[in-house]
SEFIZA-3560 file (N, C-alpha, C; in Angstrom, 3 decimals):
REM SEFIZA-3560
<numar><xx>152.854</xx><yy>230.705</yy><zz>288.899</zz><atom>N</atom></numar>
<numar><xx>152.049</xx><yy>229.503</yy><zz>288.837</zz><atom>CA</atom></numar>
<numar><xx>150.827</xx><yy>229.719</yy><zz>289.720</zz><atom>C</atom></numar>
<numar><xx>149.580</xx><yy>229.376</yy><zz>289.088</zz><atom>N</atom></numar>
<numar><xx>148.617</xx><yy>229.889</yy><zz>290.266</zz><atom>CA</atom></numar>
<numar><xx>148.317</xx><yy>228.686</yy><zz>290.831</zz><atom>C</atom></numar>
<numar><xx>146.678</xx><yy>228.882</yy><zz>291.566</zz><atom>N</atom></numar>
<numar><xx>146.549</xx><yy>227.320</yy><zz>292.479</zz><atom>CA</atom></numar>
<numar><xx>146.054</xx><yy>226.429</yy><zz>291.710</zz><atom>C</atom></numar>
<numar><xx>145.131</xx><yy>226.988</yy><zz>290.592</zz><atom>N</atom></numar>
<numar><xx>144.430</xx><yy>225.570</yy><zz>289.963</zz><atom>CA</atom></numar>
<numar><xx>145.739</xx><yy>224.878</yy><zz>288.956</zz><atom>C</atom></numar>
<numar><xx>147.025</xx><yy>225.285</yy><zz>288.912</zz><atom>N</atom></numar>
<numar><xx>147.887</xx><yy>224.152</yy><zz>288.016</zz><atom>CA</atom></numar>
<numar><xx>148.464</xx><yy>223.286</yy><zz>289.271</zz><atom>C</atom></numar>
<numar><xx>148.272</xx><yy>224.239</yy><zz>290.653</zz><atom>N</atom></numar>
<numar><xx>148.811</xx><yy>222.890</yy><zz>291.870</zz><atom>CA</atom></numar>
<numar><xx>148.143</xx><yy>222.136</yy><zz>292.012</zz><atom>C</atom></numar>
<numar><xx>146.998</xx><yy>222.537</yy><zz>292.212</zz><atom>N</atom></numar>
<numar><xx>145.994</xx><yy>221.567</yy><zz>291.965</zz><atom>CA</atom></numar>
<numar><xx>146.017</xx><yy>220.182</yy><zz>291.493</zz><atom>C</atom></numar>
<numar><xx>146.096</xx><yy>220.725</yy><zz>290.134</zz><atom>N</atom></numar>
<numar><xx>146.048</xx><yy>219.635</yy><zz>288.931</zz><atom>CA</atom></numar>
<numar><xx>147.398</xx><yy>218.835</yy><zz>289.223</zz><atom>C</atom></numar>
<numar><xx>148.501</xx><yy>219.332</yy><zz>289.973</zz><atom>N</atom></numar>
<numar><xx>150.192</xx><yy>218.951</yy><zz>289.852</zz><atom>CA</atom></numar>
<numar><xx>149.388</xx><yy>217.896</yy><zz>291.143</zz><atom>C</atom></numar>
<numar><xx>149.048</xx><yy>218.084</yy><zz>291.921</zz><atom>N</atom></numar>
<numar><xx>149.206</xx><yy>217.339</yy><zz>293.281</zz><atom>CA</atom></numar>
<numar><xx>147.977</xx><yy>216.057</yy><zz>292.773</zz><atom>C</atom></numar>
<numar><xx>147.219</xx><yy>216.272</yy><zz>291.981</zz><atom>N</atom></numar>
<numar><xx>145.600</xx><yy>215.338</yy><zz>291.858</zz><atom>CA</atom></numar>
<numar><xx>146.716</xx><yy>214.346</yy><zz>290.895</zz><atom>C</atom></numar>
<numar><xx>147.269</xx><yy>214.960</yy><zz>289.908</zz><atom>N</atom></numar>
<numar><xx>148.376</xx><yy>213.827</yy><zz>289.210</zz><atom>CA</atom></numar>
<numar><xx>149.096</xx><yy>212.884</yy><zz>290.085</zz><atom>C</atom></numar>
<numar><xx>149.496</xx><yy>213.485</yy><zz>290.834</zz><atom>N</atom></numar>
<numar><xx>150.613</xx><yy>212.962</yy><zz>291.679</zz><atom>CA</atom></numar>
<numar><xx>149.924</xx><yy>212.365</yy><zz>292.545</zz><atom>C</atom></numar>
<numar><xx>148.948</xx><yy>212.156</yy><zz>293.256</zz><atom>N</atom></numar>
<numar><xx>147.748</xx><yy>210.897</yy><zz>293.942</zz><atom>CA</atom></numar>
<numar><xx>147.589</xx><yy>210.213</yy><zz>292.858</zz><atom>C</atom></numar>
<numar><xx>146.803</xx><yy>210.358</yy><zz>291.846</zz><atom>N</atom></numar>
<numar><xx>146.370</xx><yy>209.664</yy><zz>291.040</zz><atom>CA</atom></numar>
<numar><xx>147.713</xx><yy>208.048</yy><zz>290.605</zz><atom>C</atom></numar>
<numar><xx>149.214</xx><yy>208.938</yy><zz>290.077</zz><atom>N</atom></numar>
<numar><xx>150.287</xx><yy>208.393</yy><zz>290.274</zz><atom>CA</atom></numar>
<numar><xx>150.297</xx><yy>207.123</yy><zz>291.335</zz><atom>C</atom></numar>
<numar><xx>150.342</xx><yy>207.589</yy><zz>292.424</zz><atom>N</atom></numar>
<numar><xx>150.246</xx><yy>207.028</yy><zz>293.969</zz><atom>CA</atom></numar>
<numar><xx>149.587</xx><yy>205.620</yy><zz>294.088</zz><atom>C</atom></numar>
<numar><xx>147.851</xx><yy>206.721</yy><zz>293.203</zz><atom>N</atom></numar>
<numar><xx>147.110</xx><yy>205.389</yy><zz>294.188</zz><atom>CA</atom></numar>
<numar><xx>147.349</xx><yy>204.010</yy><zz>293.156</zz><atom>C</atom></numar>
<numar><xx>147.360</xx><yy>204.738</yy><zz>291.780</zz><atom>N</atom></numar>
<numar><xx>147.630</xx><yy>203.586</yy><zz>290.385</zz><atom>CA</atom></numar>
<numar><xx>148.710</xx><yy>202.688</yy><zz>291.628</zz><atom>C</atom></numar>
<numar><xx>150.064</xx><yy>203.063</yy><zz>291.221</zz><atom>N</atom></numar>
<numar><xx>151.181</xx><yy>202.276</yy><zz>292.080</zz><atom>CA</atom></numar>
<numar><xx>151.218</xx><yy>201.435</yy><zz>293.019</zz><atom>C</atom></numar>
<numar><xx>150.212</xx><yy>202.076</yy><zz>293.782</zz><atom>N</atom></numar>
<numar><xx>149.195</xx><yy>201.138</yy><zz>295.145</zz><atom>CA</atom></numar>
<numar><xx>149.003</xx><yy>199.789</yy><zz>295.091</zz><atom>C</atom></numar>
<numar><xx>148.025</xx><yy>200.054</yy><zz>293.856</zz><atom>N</atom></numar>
<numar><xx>147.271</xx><yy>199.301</yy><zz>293.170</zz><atom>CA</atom></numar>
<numar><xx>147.925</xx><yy>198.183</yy><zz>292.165</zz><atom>C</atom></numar>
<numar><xx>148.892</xx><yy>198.735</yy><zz>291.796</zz><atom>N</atom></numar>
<numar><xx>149.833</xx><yy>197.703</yy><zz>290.705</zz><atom>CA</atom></numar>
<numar><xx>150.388</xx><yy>196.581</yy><zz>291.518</zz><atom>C</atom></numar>
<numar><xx>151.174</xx><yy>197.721</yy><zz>292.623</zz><atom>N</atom></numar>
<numar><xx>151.514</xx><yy>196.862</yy><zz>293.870</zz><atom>CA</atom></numar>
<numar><xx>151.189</xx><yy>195.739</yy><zz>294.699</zz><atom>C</atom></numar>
<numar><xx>150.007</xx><yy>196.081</yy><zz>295.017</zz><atom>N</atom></numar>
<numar><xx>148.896</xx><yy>195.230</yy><zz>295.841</zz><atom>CA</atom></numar>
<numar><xx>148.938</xx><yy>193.726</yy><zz>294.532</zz><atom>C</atom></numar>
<numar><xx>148.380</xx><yy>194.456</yy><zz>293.442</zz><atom>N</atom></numar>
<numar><xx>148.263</xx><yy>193.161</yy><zz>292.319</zz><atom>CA</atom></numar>
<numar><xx>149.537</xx><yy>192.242</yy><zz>292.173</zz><atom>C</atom></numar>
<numar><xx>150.288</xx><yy>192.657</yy><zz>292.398</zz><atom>N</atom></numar>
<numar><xx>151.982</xx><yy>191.896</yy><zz>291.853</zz><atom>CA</atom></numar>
<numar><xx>151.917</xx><yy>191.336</yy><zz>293.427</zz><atom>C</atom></numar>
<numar><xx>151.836</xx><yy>191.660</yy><zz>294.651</zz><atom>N</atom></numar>
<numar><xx>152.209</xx><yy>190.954</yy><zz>295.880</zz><atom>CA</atom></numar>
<numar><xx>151.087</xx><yy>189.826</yy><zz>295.740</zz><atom>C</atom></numar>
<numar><xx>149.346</xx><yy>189.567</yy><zz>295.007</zz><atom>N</atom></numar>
<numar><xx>148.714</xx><yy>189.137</yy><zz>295.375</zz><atom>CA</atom></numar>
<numar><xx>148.621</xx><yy>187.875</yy><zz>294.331</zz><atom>C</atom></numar>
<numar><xx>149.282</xx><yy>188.173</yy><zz>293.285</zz><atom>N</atom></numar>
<numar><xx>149.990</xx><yy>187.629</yy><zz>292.086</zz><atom>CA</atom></numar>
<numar><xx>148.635</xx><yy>187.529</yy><zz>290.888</zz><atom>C</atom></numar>
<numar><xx>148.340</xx><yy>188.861</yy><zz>290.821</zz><atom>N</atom></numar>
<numar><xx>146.992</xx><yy>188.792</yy><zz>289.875</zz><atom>CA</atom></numar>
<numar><xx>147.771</xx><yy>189.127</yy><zz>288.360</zz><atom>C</atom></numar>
<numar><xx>147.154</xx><yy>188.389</yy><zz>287.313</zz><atom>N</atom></numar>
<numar><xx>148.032</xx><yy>188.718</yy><zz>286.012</zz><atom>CA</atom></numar>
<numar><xx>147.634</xx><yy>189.826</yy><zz>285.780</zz><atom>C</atom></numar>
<numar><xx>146.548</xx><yy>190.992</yy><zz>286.087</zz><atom>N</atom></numar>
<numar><xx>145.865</xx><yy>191.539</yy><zz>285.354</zz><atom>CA</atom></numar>
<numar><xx>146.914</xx><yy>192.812</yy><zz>285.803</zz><atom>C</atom></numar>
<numar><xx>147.799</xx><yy>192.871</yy><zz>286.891</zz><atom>N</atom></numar>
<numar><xx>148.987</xx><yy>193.482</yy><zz>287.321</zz><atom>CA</atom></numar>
<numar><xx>149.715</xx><yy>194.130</yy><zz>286.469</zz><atom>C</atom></numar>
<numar><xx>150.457</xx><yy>192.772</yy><zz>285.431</zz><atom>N</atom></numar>
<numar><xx>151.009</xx><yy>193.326</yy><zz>284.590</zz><atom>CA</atom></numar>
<numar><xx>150.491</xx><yy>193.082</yy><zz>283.374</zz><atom>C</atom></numar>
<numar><xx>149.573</xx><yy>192.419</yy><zz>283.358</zz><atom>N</atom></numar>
<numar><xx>148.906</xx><yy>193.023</yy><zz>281.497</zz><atom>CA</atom></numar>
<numar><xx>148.158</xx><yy>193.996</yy><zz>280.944</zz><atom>C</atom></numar>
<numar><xx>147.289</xx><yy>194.669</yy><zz>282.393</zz><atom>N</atom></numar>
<numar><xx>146.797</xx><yy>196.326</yy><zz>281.916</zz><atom>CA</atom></numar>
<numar><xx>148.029</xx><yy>196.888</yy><zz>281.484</zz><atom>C</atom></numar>
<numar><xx>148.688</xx><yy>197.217</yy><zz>282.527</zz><atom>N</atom></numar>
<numar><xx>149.832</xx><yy>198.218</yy><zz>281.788</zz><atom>CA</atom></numar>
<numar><xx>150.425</xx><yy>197.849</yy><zz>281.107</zz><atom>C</atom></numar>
<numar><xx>150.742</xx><yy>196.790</yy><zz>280.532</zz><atom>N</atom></numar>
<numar><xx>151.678</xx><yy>196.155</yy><zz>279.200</zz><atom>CA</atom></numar>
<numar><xx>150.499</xx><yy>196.812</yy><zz>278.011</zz><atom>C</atom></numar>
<numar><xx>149.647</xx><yy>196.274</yy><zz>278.354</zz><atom>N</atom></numar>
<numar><xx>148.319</xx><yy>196.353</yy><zz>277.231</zz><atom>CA</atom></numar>
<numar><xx>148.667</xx><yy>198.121</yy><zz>276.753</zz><atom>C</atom></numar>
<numar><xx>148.130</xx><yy>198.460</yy><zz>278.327</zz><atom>N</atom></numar>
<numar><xx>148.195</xx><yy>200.244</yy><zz>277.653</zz><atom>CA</atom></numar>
<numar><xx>149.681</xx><yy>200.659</yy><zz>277.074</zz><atom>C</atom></numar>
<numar><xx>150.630</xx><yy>199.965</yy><zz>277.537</zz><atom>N</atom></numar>
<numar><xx>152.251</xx><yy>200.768</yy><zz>276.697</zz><atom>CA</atom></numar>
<numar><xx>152.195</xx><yy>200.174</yy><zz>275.695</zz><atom>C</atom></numar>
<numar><xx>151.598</xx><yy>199.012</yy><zz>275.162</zz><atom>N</atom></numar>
<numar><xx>151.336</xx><yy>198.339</yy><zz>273.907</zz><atom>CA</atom></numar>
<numar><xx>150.116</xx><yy>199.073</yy><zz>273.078</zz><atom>C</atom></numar>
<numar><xx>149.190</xx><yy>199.380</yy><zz>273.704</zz><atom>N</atom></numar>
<numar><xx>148.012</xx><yy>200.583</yy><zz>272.668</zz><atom>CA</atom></numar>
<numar><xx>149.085</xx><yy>201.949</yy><zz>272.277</zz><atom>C</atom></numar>
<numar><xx>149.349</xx><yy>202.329</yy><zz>273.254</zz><atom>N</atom></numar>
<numar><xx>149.938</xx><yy>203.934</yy><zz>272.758</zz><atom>CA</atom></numar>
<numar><xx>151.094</xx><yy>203.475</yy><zz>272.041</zz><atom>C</atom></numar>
<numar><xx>152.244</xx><yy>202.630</yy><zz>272.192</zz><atom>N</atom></numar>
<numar><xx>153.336</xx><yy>202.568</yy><zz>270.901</zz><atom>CA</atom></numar>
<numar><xx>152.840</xx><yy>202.630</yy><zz>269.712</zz><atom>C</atom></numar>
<numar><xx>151.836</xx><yy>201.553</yy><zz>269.677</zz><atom>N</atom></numar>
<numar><xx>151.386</xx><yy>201.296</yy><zz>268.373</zz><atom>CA</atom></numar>
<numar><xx>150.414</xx><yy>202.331</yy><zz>268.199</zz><atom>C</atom></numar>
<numar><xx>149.849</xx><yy>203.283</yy><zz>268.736</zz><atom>N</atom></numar>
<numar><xx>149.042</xx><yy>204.560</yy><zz>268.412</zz><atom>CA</atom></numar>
<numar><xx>150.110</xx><yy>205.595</yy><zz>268.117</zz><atom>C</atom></numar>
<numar><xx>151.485</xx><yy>205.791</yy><zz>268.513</zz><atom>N</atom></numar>
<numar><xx>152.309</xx><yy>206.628</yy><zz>267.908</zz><atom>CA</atom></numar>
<numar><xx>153.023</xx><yy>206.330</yy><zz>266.974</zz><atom>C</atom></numar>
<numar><xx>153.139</xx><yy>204.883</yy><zz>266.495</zz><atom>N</atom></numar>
<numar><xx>153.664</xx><yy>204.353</yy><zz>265.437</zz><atom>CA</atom></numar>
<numar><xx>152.645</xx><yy>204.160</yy><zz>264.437</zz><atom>C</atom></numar>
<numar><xx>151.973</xx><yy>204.103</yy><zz>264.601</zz><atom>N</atom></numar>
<numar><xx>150.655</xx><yy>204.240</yy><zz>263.310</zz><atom>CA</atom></numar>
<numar><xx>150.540</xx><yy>206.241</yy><zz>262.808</zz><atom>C</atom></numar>
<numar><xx>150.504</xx><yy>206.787</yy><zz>263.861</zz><atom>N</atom></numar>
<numar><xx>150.261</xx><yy>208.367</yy><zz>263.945</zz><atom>CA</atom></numar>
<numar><xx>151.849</xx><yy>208.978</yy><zz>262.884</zz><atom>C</atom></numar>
<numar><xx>152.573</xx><yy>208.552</yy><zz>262.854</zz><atom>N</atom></numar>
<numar><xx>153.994</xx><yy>208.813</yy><zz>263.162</zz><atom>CA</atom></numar>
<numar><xx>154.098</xx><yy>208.380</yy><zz>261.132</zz><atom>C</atom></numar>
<numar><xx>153.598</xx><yy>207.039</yy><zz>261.003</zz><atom>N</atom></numar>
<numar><xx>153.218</xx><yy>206.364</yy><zz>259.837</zz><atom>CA</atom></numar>
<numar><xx>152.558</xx><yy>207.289</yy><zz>258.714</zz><atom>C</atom></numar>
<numar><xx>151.434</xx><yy>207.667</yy><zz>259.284</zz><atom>N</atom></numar>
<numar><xx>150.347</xx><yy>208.209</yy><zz>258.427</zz><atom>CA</atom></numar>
<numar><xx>150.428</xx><yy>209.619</yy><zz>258.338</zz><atom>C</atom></numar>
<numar><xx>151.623</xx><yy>210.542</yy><zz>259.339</zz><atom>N</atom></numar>
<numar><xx>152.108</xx><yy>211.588</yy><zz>258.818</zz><atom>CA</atom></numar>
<numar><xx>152.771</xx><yy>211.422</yy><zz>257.935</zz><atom>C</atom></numar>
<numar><xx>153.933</xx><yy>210.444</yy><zz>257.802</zz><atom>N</atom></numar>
<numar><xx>154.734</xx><yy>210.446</yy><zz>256.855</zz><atom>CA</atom></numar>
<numar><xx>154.014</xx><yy>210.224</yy><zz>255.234</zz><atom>C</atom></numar>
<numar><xx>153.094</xx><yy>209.342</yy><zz>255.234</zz><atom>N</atom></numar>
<numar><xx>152.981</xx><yy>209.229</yy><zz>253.999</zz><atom>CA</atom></numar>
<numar><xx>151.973</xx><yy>209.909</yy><zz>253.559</zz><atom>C</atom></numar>
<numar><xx>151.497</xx><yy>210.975</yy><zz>254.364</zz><atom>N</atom></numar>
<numar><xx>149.632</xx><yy>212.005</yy><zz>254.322</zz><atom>CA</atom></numar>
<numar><xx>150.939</xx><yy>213.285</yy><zz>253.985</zz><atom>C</atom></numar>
<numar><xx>151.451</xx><yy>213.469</yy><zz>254.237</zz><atom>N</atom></numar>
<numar><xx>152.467</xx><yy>215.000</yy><zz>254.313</zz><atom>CA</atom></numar>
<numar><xx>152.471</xx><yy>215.143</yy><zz>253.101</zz><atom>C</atom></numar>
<numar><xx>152.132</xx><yy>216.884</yy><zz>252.574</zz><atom>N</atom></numar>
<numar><xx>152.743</xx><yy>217.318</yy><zz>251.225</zz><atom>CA</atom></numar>
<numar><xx>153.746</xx><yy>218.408</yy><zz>251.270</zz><atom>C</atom></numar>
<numar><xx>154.949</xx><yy>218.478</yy><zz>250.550</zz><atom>N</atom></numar>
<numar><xx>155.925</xx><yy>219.155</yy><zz>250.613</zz><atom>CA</atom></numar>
<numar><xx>156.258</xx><yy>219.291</yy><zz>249.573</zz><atom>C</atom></numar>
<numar><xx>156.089</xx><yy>220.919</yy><zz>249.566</zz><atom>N</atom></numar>
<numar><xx>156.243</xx><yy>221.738</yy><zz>248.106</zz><atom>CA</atom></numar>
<numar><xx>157.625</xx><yy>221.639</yy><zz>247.715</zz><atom>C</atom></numar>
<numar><xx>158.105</xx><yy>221.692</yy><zz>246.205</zz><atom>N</atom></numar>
<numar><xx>159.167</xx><yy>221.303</yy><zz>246.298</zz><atom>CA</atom></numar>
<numar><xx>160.332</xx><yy>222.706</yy><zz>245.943</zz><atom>C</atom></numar>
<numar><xx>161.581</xx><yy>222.953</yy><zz>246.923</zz><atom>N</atom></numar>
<numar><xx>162.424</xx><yy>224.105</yy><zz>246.818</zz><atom>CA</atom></numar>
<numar><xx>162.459</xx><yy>224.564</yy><zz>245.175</zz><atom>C</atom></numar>
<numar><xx>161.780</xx><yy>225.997</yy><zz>245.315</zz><atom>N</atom></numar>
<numar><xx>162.194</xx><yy>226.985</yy><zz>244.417</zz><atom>CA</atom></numar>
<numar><xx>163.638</xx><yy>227.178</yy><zz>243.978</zz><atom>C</atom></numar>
<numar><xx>163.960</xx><yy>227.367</yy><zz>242.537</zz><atom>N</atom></numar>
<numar><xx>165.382</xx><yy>227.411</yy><zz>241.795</zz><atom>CA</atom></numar>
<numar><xx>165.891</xx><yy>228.476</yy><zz>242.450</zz><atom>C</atom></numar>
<numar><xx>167.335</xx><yy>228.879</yy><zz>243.040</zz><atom>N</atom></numar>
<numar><xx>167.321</xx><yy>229.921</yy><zz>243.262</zz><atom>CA</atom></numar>
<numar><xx>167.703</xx><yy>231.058</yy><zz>242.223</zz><atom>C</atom></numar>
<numar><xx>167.608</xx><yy>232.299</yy><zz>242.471</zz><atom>N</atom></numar>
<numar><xx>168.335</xx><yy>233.133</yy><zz>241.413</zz><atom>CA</atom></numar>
<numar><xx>169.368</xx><yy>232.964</yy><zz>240.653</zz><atom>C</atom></numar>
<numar><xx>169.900</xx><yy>233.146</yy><zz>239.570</zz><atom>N</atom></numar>
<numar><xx>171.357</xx><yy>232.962</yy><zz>238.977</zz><atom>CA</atom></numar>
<numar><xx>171.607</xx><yy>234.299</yy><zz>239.996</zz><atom>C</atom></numar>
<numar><xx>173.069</xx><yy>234.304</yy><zz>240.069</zz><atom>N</atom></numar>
<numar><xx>173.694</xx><yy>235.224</yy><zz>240.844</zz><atom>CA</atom></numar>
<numar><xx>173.617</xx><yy>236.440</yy><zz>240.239</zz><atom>C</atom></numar>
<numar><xx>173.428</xx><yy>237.670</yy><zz>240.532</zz><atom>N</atom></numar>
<numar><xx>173.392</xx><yy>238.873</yy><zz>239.745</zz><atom>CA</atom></numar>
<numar><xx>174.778</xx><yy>239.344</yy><zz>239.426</zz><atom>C</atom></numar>
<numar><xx>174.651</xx><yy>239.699</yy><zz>238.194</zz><atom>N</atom></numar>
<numar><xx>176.531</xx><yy>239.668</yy><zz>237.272</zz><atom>CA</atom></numar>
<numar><xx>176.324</xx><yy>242.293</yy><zz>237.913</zz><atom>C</atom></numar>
<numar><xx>177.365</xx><yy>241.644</yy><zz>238.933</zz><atom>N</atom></numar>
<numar><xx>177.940</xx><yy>243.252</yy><zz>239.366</zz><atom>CA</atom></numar>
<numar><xx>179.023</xx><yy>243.324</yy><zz>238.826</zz><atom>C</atom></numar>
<numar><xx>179.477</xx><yy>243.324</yy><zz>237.704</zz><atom>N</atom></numar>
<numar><xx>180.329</xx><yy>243.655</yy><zz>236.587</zz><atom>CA</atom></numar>
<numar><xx>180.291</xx><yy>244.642</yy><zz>235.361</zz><atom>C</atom></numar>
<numar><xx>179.699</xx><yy>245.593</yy><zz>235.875</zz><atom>N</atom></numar>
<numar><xx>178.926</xx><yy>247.178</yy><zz>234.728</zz><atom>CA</atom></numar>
<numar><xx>179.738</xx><yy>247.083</yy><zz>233.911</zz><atom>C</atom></numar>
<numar><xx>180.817</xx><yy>247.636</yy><zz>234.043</zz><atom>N</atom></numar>
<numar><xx>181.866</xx><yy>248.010</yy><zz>233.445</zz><atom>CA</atom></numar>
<numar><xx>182.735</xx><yy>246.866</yy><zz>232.263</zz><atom>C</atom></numar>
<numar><xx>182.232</xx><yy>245.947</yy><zz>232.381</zz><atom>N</atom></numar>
<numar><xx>182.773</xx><yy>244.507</yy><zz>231.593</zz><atom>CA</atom></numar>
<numar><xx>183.880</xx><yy>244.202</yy><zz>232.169</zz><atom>C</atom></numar>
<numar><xx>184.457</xx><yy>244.270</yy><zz>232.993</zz><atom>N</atom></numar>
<numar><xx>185.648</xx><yy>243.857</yy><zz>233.470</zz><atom>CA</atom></numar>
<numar><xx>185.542</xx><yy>242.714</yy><zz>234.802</zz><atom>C</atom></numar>
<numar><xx>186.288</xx><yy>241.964</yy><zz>233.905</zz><atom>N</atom></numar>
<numar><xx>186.159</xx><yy>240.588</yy><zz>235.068</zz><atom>CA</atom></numar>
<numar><xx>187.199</xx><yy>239.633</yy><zz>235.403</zz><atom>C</atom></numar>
//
């Protein structure tokens, strides 16, 4: 692992922090906006993976399975 993915691991993990801080501070100070950003945003992305999730299913083309071989008759001799 080199330094610029610690980097990025530790700037997440403040970022984490200060959000939490911040949610925090809002819920002790009793601001609605506390819990309706983040409702809002887990409410955009469901419905952005349920729409995504949607429009694969019905955008997808799938060729349909080839017949397979009849079995090859290893019977030279006529005897069966």
């Amino acid at each position: 692992m080199n330094d610029s993915s610690r980097a990025q691991g530790v700037a997440i993990c403040v970022a984490a922090a200060v959000l939490g801080l911040i949610f925090l501070s809002g819920l002790l100070n009793g601001a609605w906006w506390a819990v309706a950003i983040p409702v809002g945003i887990l409410l955009a992305f469901v419905l952005g993976l349920t729409f995504w999730v949607g429009f694969t299913i019905a955008t997808i083309q799938v060729e349909p399975e080839a017949d397979p071989a009849p079995p090859a008759n290893d019977d030279a001799n006529g005897q069966g």
